[in-house]
C-alpha positions as CSV (number, residue, x, y, z in Angstrom):
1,X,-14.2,3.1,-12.6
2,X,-10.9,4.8,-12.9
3,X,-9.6,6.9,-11.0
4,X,-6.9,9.7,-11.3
5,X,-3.5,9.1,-9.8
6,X,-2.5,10.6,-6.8
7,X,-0.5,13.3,-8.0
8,X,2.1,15.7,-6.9
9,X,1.5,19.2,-7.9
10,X,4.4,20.4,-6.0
11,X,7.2,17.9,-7.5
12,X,6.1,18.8,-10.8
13,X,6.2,22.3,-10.4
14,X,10.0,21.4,-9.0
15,X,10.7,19.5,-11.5
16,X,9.6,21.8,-14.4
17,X,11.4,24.8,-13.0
18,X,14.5,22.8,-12.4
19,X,14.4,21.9,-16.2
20,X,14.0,25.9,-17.0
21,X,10.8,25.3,-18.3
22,X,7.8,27.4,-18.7
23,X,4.2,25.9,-18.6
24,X,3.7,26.8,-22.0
25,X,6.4,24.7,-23.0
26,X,5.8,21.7,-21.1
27,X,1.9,22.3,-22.6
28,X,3.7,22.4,-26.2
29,X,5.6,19.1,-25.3
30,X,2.9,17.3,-24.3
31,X,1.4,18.3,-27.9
32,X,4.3,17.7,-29.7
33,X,5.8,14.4,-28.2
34,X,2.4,12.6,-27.1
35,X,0.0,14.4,-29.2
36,X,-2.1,15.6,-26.0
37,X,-3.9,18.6,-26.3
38,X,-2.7,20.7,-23.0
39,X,-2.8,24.1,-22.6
40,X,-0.6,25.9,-20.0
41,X,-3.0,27.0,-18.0
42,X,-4.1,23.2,-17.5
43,X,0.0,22.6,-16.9
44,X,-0.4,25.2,-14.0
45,X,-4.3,24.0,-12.7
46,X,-2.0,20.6,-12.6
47,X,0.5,22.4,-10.4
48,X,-2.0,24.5,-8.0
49,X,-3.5,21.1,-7.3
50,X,-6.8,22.2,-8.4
51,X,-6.5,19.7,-11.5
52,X,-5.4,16.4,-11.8
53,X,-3.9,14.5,-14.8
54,X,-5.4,11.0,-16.3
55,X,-3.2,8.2,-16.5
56,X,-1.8,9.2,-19.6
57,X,-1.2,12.5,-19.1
58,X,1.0,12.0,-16.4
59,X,3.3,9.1,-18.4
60,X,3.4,12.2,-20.9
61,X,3.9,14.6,-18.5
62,X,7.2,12.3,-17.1
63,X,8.1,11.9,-20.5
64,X,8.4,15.5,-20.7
65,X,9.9,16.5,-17.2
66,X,12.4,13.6,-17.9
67,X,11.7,11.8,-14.8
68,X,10.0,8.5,-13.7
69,X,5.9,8.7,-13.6
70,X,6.9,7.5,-9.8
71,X,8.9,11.1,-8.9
72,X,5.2,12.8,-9.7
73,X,3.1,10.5,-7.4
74,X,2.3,11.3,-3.8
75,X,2.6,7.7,-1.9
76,X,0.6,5.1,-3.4
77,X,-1.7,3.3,-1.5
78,X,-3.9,1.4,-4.4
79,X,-3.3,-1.3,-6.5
80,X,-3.4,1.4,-9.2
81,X,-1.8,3.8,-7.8
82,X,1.4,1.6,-6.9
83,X,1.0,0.5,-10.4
84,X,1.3,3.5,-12.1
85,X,4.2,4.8,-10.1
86,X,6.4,1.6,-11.6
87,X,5.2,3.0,-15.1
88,X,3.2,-1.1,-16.0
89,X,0.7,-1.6,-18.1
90,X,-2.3,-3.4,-17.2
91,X,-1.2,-5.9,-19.7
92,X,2.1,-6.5,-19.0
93,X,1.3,-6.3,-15.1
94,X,-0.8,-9.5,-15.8
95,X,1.3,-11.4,-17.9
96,X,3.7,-11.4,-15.5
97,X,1.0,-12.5,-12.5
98,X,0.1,-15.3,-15.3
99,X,-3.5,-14.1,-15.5
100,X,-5.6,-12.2,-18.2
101,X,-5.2,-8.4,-18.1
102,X,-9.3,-8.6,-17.5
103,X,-9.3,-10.4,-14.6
104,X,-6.4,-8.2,-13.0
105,X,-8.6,-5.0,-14.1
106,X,-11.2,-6.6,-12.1
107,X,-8.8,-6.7,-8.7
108,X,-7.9,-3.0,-9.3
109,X,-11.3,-1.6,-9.3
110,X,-12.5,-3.7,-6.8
111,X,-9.5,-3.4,-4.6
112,X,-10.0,-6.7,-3.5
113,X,-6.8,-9.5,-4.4
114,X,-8.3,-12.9,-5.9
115,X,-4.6,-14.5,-6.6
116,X,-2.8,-16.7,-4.8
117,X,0.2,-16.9,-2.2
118,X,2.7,-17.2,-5.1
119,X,1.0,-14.3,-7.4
120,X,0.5,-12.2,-4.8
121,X,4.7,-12.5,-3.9
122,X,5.2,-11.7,-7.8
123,X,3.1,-8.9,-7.5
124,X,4.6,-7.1,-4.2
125,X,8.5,-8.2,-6.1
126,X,7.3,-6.3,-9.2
127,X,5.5,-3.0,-8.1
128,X,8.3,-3.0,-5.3
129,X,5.3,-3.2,-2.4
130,X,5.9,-4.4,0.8
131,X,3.7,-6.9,2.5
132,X,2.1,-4.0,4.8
133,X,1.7,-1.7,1.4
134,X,0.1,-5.0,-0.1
135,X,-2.4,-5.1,2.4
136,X,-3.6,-1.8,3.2
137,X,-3.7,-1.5,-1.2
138,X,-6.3,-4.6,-1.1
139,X,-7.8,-3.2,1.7
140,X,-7.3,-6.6,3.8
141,X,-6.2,-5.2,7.1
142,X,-9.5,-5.4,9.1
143,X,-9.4,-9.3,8.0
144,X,-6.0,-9.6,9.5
145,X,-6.3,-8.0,12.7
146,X,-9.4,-9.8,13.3
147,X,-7.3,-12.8,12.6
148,X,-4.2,-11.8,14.5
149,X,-6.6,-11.1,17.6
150,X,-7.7,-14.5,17.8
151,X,-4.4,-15.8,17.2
152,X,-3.2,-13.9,19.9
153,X,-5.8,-14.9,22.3
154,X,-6.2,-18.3,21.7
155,X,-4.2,-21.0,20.2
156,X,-1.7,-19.2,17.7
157,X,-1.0,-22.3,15.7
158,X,-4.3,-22.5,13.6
159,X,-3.8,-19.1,12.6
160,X,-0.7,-19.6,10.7
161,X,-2.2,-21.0,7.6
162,X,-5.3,-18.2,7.3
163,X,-2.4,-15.4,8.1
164,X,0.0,-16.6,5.2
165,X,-2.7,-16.8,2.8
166,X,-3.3,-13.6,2.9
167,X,0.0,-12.3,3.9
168,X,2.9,-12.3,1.1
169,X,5.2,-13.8,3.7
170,X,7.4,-16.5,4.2
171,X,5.3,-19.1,6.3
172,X,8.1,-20.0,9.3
173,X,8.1,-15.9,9.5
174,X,4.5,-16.0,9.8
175,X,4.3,-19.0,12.1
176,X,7.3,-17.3,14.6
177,X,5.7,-14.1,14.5
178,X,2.4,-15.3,15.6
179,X,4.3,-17.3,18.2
180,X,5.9,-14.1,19.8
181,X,2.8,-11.9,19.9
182,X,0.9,-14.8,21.6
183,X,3.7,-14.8,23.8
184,X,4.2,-11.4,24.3
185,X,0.5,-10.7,24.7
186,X,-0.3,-13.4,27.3
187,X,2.3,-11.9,29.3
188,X,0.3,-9.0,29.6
189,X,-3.3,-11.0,30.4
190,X,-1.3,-13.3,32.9
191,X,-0.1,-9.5,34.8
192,X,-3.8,-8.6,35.1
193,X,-4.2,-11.1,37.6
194,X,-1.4,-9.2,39.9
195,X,-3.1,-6.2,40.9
196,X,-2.7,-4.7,44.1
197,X,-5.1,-3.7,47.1
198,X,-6.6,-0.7,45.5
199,X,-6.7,-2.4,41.8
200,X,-4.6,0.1,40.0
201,X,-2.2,-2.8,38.9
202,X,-4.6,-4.2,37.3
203,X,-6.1,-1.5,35.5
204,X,-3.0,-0.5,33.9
205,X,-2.2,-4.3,33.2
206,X,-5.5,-4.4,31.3
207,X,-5.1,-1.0,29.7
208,X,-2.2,-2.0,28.5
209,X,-3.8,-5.8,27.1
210,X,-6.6,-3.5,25.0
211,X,-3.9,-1.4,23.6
212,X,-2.3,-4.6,21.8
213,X,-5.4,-5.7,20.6
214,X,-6.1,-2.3,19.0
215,X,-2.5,-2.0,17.6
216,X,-2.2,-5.7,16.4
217,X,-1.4,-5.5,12.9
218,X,1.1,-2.9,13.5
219,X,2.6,-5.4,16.3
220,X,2.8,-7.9,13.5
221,X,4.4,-5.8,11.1
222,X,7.2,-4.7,13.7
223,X,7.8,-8.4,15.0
224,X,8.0,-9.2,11.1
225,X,10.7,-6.6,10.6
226,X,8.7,-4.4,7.9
């Protein structure tokens, strides 16, 4: 299933006055240019928010605004959605991962990344992703904090291995990350033990243990310096 992209009524509204435009002309542009049949008052349900363009309509609607499909995009946060603000094509997307444009249509609607380490780099270096953005667009963050709690916890070093494949990171950066959260979070288990008489030591000590566990992956991001 497709869905629509997630689109910025108010840039486009911006966008259109800045040019001098009127709906109606934007409407006969999208006719005239891309052969879409728009009408003005669809150009300003686009605007109010209370429409939302396909896929191709927006690319038209860019074309006619004279701006990149990206400058009418809220922030992406799906395969898609990061794909369509770098204005690729399915097909060119996965010629450049080295797989068939079916089986990278299959990773979009499912939201779930089947590549490997070096695809997945190729793919957060061409739609301009971060490693964090890659993630949370394959919907992979519950997998690494469960992973990052363990490593944290226990011994760090078998972790480094799971955590890089699914992390587009260098693995020494992975590895010295994992390292430094071990570090820092034993630090706080080893503090639990030096409470005082009435235990209040300890209850901030270990208040402050369960607040690292919750905020892990964001930990790991900040150590990694995204």
């Amino acid at each position: 299933m497709h869905t629509t992209p997630p689109f910025n009524a108010p840039a486009a509204r911006r966008l259109r006055e800045a040019l001098g435009m009127a709906p109606g002309h934007v409407a006969y542009g999208l006719g005239a240019q891309y052969g879409l049949q728009i009408t003005a008052e669809t150009v300003m349900a686009w605007e109010r928010g209370v429409a939302l363009p396909g896929e191709r309509e927006l690319t038209a609607l860019a074309g006619v605004l004279w701006c990149a499909p990206g400058e009418l995009l809220a922030a992406a946060s799906t395969l898609r959605e990061h794909r369509q603000s770098r204005d690729i094509g399915v097909e060119d997307l996965a010629r450049t991962l080295g797989m068939t444009a079916a089986a990278y249509q299959r990773i979009e609607d499912s939201g779930r990344w089947r590549g490997n380490e070096r695809q997945a780099v190729t793919l957060c270096q061409t739609l301009d992703m971060s490693a964090a953005q890659f993630l949370t667009a394959t919907g992979r963050n519950e997998e690494l904090a469960e992973l990052l709690s363990k490593a944290v916890a226990t011994r760090w070093q078998a972790y480094v291995k799971p955590v890089a494949k699914i992390v587009p990171l260098d693995r020494v950066l992975v590895q010295n990350v994992l390292e430094q959260l071990h570090t820092d979070y034993q630090a706080l288990i080893v503090s639990t033990q030096a409470w005082n008489s009435a235990g209040r030591e300890r209850t901030e000590a270990e208040i402050d243990a369960r607040e690292f566990l919750v905020r892990v992956v964001e930990q790991f991001w900040r150590t990694a310096g995204i």
